[in-house]
N, C-alpha and C positions, 0 to 999 in steps of 0.2 A: 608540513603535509597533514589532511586532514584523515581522522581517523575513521577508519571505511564506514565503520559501525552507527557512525554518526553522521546523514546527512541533512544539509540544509537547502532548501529551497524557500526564493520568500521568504515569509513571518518565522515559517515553520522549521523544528528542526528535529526529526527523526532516528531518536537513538535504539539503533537496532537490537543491540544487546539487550537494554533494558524496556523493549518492549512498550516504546513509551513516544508519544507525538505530541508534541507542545507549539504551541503559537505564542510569539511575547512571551513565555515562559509559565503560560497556561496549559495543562495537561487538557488535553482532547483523547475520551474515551473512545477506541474503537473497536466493536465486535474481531477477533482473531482472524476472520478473513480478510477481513476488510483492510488488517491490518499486515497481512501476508503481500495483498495487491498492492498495496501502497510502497511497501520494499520492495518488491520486485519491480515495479513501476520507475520508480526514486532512481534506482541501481543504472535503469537505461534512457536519460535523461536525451531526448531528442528523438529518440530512434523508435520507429515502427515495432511494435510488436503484435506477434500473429494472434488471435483468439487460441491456436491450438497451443502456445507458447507457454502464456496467461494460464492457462487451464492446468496444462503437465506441471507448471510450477505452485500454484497455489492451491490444488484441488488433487496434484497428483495422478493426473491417469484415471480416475474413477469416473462414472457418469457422472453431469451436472446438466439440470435442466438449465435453462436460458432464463427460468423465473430467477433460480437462486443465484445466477452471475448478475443480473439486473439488480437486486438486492445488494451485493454486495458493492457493486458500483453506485447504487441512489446511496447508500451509508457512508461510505467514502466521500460522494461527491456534499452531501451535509456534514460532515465534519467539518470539510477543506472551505467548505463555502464558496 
């Protein structure tokens, strides 16, 4: 069984504990949201997830303008390429 903390999709393989997202076993820097989305993303592989979901989980419950979710989705979506 594989370990929660570590998952893979594709190239990529996402070790949660450490914070850390490699392709081929290259480290891809990602700003800390960007890298919150991607885990909670990772976690529910197939399944719909609601904006208000997304939000309570990565953002917390605070206001977020739809600039800074945009932002954090173009950062992620050039990482992942």
């Amino acid at each position: 069984r594989m370990d929660p903390a570590l998952l893979r999709f594709g190239d990529f393989l996402l070790d949660v504990a450490n914070a850390r997202l490699t392709r081929e076993g290259q480290v891809l820097e990602l700003p800390p949201k960007s890298f919150e989305l991607l885990v909670f993303l990772a976690r529910r592989p197939g399944e719909l997830v609601l904006k208000d979901e997304l939000l309570d989980a990565v953002w917390g419950r605070r206001f977020v303008s739809e600039g800074a979710v945009k932002t954090v989705v173009s950062e992620l979506r050039a990482a992942l390429g």
